[in-house]
C-alpha positions as CSV (number, residue, x, y, z in Angstrom):
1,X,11.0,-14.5,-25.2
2,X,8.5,-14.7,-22.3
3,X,6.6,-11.7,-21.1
4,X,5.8,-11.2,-17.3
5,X,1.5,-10.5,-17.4
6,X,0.9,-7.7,-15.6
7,X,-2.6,-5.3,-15.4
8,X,-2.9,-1.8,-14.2
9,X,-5.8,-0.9,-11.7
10,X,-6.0,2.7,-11.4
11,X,-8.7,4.9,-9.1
12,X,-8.9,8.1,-7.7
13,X,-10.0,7.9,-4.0
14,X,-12.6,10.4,-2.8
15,X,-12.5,13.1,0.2
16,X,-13.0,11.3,3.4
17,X,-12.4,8.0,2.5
18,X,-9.5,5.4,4.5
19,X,-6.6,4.5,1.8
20,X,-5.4,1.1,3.6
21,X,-9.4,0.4,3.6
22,X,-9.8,1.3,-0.4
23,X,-6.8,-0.2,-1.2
24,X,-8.0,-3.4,0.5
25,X,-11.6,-3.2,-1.4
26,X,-9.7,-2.4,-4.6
27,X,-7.5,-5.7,-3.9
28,X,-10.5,-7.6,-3.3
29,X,-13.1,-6.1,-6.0
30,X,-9.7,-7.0,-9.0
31,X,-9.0,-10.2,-7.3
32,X,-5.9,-9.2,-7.1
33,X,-3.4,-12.4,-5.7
34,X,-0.1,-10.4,-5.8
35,X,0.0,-6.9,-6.8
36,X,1.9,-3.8,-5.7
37,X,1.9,0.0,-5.8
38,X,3.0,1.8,-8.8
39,X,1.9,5.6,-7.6
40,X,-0.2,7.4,-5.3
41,X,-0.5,11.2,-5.7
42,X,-2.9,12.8,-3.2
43,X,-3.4,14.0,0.3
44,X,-4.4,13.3,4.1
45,X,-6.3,14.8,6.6
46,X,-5.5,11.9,9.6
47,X,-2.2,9.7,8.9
48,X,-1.6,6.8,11.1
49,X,1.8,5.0,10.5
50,X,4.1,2.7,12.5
51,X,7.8,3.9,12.9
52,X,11.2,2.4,12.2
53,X,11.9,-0.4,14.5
54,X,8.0,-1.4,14.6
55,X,7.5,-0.4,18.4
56,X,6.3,3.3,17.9
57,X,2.9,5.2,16.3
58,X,2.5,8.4,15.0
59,X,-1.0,9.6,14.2
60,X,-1.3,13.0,13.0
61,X,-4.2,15.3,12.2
62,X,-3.6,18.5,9.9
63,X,-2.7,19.1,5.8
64,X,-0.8,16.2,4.6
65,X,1.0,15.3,1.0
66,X,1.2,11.8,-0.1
67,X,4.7,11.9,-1.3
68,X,5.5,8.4,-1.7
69,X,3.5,5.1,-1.1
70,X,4.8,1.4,-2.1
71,X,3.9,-1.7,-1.4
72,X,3.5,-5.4,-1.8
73,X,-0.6,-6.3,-2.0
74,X,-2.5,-10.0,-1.1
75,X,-5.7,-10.7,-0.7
76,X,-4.8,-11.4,3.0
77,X,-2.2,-8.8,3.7
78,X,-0.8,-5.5,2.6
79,X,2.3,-4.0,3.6
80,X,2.6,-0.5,2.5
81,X,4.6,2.4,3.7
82,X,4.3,6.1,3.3
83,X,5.8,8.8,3.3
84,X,4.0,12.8,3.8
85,X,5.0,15.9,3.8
86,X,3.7,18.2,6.1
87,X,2.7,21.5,5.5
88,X,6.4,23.1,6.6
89,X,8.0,20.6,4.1
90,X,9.0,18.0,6.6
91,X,8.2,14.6,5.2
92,X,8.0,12.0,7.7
93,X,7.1,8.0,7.0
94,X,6.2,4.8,8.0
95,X,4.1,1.5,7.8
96,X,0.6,2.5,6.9
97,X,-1.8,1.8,9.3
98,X,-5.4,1.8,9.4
99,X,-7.6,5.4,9.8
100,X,-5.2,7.5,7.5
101,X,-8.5,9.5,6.1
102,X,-8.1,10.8,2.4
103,X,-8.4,15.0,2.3
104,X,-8.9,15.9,-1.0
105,X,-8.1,13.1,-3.5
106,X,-5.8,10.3,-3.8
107,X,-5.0,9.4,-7.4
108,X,-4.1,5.2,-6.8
109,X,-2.0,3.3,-9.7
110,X,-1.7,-0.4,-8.8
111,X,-0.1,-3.0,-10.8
112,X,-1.4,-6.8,-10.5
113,X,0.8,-10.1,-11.4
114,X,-2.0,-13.2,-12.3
115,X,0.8,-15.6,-12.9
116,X,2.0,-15.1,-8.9
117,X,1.0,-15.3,-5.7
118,X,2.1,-13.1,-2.6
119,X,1.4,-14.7,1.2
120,X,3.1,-14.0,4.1
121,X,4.9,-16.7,6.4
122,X,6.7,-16.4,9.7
123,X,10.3,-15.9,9.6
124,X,12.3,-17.0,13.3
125,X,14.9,-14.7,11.6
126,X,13.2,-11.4,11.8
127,X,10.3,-12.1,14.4
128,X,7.6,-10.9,11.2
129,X,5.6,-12.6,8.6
130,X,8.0,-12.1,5.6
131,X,6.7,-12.0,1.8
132,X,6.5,-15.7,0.0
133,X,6.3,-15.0,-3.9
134,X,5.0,-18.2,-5.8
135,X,4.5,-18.9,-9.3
136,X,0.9,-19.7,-9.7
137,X,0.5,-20.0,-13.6
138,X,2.7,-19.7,-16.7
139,X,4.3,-16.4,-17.6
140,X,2.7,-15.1,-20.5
C-alpha cells in the first residue's frame, strides 16, 4: 500500500505582522510546490477580504478572531479564505487579501505535498485561474 508524503510546517506569527505576506515567506522559505492549510488559530487587528461574487471588499479595523482559514498554497499563488468573528460574535468571511495585520498571534499549521504540484490556469468556464494539481514524483 502506497502512502501519500506529506510534511507539516507549523509557526506562530508575531503582533503586527501581514498573514497572506508570512504565509507567502513560509511557502517560499519550505519550498513548498503544493501545500495547504491545516489550521490557523489567532487574531487581527486590519482584515482585508474579497466578498462572495468577487466584485466587493471589506476592510475592517478593530478586535478580530481568526475562526477559520483554508487554503490551497504555490509558490506562485495562494488562494485562501477566512473567516472572523468580530467582537459581537458575528463572523463574517471572504478571499484573503493582502494587509490583514496579525494582533496578538496567529498560531499557522500548514501541510506540504513534495510528490505534487499546484499552478493555476485559466478556465473560459468560470472567468478565473482554477487550481491544476500534477503529480511531480512518486507517491511515497
Amino acid at each position: 500500500m502506497s502512502r501519500l508524503s506529506v510534511v507539516p510546517i507549523a509557526k506562530r506569527l508575531a503582533p503586527g505582522m501581514c498573514l497572506k505576506e508570512a504565509i507567502f515567506e513560509l511557502v517560499h522559505e519550505h519550498k513548498m510546490n503544493a501545500g495547504s492549510i491545516a489550521s490557523c488559530v489567532g487574531s487581527l487587528s486590519t482584515l482585508n477580504i474579497r466578498l462572495a461574487g468577487a466584485e466587493e471588499t471589506l476592510s475592517l479595523s478593530e478586535p478580530l478572531e481568526i475562526v477559520s482559514l483554508m487554503g490551497t498554497l504555490s509558490p506562485e499563488h495562494l488562494h485562501i479564505h477566512i473567516s472572523v468573528a468580530k467582537r459581537s460574535g458575528e463572523v463574517v468571511g471572504g478571499h484573503l487579501l493582502d494587509n490583514s495585520v496579525i494582533d496578538t498571534t496567529a498560531e499557522l499549521v500548514m501541510l506540504s505535498y513534495p510528490s505534487y504540484r499546484f499552478a493555476r490556469e485559466f478556465d473560459n468556464n468560470t472567468g478565473f485561474t482554477e487550481l491544476v494539481v500534477t503529480k511531480t514524483g512518486s507517491i511515497i
